[in-house]
C-alpha positions as CSV (number, residue, x, y, z in Angstrom):
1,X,-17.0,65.8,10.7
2,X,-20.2,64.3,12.4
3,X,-20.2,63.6,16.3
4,X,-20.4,60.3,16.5
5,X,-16.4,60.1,13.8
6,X,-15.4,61.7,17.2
7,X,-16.9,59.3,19.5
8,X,-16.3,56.1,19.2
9,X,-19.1,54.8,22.4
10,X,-21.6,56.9,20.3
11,X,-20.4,55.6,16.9
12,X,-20.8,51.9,18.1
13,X,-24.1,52.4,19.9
14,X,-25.5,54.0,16.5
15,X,-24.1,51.0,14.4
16,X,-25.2,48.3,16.3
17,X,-28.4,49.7,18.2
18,X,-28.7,50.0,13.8
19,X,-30.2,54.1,14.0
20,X,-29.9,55.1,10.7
21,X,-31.5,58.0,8.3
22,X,-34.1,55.7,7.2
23,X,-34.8,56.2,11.1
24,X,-34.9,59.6,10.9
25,X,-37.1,59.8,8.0
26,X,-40.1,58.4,9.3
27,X,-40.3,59.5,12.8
28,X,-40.2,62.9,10.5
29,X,-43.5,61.6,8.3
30,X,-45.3,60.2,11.2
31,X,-44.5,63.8,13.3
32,X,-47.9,65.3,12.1
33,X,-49.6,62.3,12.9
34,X,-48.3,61.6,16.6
35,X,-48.3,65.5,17.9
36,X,-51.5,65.8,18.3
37,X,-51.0,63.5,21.1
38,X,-48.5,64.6,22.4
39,X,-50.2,66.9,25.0
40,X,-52.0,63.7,26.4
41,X,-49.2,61.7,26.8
42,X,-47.5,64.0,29.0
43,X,-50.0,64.6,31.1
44,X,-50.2,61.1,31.7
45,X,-46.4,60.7,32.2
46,X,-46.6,63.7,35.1
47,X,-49.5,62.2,36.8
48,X,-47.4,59.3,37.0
49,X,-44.6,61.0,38.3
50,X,-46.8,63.3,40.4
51,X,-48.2,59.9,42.2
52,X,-44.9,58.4,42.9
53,X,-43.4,59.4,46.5
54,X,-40.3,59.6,45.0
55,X,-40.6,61.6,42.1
56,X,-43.1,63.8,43.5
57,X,-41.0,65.8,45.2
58,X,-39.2,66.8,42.4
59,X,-41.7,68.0,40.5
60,X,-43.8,69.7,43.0
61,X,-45.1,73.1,42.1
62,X,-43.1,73.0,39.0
63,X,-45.1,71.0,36.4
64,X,-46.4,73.6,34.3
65,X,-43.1,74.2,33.2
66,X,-41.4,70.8,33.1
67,X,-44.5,69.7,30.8
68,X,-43.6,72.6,28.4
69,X,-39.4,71.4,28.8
70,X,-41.3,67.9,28.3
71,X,-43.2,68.9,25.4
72,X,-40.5,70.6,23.3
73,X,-38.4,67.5,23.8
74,X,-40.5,64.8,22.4
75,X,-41.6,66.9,19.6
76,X,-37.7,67.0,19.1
77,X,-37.8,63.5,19.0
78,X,-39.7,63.3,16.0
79,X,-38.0,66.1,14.1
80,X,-35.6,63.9,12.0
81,X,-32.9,66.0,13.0
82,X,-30.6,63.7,15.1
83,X,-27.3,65.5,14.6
84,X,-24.7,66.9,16.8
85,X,-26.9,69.5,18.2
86,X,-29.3,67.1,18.9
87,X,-26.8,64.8,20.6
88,X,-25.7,67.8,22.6
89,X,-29.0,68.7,23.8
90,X,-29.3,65.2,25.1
91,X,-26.5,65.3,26.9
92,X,-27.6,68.7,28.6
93,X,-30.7,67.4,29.6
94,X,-28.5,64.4,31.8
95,X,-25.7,67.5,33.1
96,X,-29.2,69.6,34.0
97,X,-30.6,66.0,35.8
98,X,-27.8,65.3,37.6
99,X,-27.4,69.1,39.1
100,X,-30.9,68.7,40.7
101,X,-30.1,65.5,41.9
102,X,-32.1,63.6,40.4
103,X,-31.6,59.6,40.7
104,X,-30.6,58.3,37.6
105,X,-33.7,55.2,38.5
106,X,-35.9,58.1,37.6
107,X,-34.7,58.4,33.9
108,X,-34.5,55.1,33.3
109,X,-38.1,54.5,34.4
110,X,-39.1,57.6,32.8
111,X,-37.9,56.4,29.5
112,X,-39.3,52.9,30.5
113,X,-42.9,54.3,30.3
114,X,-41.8,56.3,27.2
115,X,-40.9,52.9,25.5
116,X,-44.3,51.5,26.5
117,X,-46.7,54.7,25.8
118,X,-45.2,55.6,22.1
119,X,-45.3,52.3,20.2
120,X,-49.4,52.2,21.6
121,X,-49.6,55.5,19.7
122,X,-47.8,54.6,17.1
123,X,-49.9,51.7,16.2
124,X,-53.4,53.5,16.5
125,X,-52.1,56.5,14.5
126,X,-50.1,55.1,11.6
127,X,-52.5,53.1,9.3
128,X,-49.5,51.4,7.2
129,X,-48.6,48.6,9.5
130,X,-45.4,48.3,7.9
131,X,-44.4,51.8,8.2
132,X,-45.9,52.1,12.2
133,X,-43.5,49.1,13.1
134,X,-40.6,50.9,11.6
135,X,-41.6,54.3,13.2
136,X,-41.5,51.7,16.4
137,X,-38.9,50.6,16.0
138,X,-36.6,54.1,15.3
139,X,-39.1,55.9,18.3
140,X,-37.3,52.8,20.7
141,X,-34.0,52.8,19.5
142,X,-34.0,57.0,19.8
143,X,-35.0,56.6,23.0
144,X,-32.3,54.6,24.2
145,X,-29.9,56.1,22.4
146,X,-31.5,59.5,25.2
147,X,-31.2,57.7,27.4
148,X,-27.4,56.4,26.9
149,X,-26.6,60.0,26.6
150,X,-28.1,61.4,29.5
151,X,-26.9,58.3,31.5
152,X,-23.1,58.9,29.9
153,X,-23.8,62.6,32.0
154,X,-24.1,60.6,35.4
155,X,-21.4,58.5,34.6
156,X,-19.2,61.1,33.7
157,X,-20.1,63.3,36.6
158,X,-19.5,60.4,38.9
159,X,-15.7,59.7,37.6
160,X,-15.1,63.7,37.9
161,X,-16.4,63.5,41.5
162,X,-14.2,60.7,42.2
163,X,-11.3,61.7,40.6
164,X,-11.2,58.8,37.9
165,X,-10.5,59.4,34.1
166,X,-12.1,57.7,31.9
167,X,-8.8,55.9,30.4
168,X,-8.8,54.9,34.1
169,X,-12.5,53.6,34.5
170,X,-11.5,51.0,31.0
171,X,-9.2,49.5,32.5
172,X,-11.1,49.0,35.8
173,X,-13.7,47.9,33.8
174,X,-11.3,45.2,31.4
175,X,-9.4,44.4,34.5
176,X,-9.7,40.1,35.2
């Protein structure tokens, strides 16, 4: 039994955010292409970070090792292998966020410049114009579907802290 025939929030964001094998296929055959600049990227995306007052903090005097955490995640991204230990490991990485305290805003804008750096690479790497919109289009939904996962671990962390299940928090939520 796969994950998602457990959950049905993940089964529903996977039908209609329309992830698919097809998906996983071709962020698998432009892998070879798009690690080389890999390295690049998140250098960029921890001077960023580094450069923000915010997130600064954060990552101060630890960025050697959160660009190697960094590293082994995106090329995770393009292994093809979204299962359930995949899914898991998303989820982690929000339980592991939300024990540092760090603001969920920093995810989401994280994943923000992810969604704006990857199709750019994307484009100049793949030749087949065809095949690089479809690898931009799987690289864009994966990332939101990260991003709903990690953001499920705040969520959930939040209704544990308050005391709120989450049959509780639907009908809050469906309540006129």
């Amino acid at each position: 039994m796969r994950i998602e025939d457990k959950d049905v929030n993940l089964s529903t964001f996977c039908n209609v955010s329309g992830l698919c094998a097809d998906d996983q296929a071709i962020l698998a055959r432009i892998a070879p292409l798009v690690f080389p600049s890999l390295p690049a990227l998140t250098d960029r995306f921890y001077e960023e970070l580094a450069n923000d007052q915010q997130t600064s903090i954060f990552i101060e005097g630890r960025i050697d090792a959160l660009k190697k955490t960094h590293m082994a995640w995106m090329q995770d991204l393009f292994s093809g292998d979204y299962g359930e230990a995949f899914l898991i490991r998303q989820e982690k990485i929000g339980h592991v966020h939300v024990a540092v305290k760090i603001p969920p805003v920093f995810v989401a804008a994280s994943m923000s410049f992810l969604r704006g750096a990857l199709p750019a690479i994307i484009a100049e790497l793949v030749a087949d114009k065809n095949e690089a919109a479809h690898a931009t289009s799987a690289i864009l939904r994966l990332l939101d579907l990260c991003q709903y996962l990690i953001d499920r671990s705040y969520t959930q962390t939040m209704m544990d802290n308050l005391g709120i299940s989450p049959a509780l928090l639907n009908r809050l939520m469906t309540t006129k």
